[in-house]
C-alpha positions, 0 to 999 in steps of 0.5 A, a space after each residue: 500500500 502506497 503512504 500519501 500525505 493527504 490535506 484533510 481541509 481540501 479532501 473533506 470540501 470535495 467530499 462535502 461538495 454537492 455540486 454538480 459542476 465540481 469534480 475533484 481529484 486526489 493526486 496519488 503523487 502530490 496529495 493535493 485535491 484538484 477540482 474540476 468544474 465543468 463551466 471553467 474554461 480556465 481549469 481546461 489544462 488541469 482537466 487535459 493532464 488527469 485525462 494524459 496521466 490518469 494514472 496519477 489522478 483518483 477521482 474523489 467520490 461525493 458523500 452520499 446522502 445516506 451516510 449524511 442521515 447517517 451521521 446526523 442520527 448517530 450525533 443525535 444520539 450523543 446528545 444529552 440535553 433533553 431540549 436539544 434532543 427534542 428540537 434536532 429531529 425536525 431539522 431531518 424535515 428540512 432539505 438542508 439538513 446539516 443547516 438545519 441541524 447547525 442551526 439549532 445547535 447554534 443555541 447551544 456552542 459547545 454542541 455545535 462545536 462537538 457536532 463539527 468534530 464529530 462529522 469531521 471524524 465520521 467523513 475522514 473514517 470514511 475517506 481512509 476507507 475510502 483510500 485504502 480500497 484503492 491501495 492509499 494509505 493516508 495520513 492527514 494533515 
């Protein structure tokens, strides 16, 4: 298994990334994530060298949104204050969930910063899965 040096702030964007214009890919060399976006003309270069050397480019799923109900309930779960625990369930109602569910914590700081944490944890469990199924053993930084 190849070692690669990966930035966990630009791999969790392209993983949280729901726009359909915007593609990433991880560089297996440098660790970078590059996007892609179809209506750039500018990034037409960087889109010529991933299709040259595809080889070296990994193209970076999106979340799914299973595993963001996923999250969502296993946080809620964690939560302790029966007010909170009352009110973050109607935030699954919304179409933007994780709004929805910021905004409600937002009432409450240290969850909210406890939420962030703990999303942050789940998508990079789920990244180095991710990598690993396809020979990357990462480490973030």
């Amino acid at each position: 298994m190849d070692k690669l040096r990966v930035s966990t702030k630009d791999i969790i964007f392209a993983w949280l990334d729901d726009s359909q214009d915007n593609s990433y890919y991880l560089d297996k060399i440098e660790g970078e994530t590059r996007m892609v976006n179809r209506n750039l003309i500018e990034l037409r270069d960087l889109t010529d060298e991933i299709e040259r050397r595809s080889t070296r480019y990994l193209y970076v799923p999106k979340a799914t949104k299973e595993d963001l109900i996923e999250d969502l309930n296993a946080f809620l779960e964690t939560v302790e204050q029966p007010d909170l625990k009352k009110v973050l369930p109607i935030a699954f109602e919304s179409p933007h969930k994780v709004s929805a569910f910021r905004k409600i914590l937002e009432k409450a700081p240290e969850e909210l910063q406890r939420f962030d944490e703990f999303r942050e944890k789940q998508i990079l469990r789920r990244v180095e899965k991710w990598l690993n199924a396809n020979g990357i053993e990462p480490s973030f930084k």
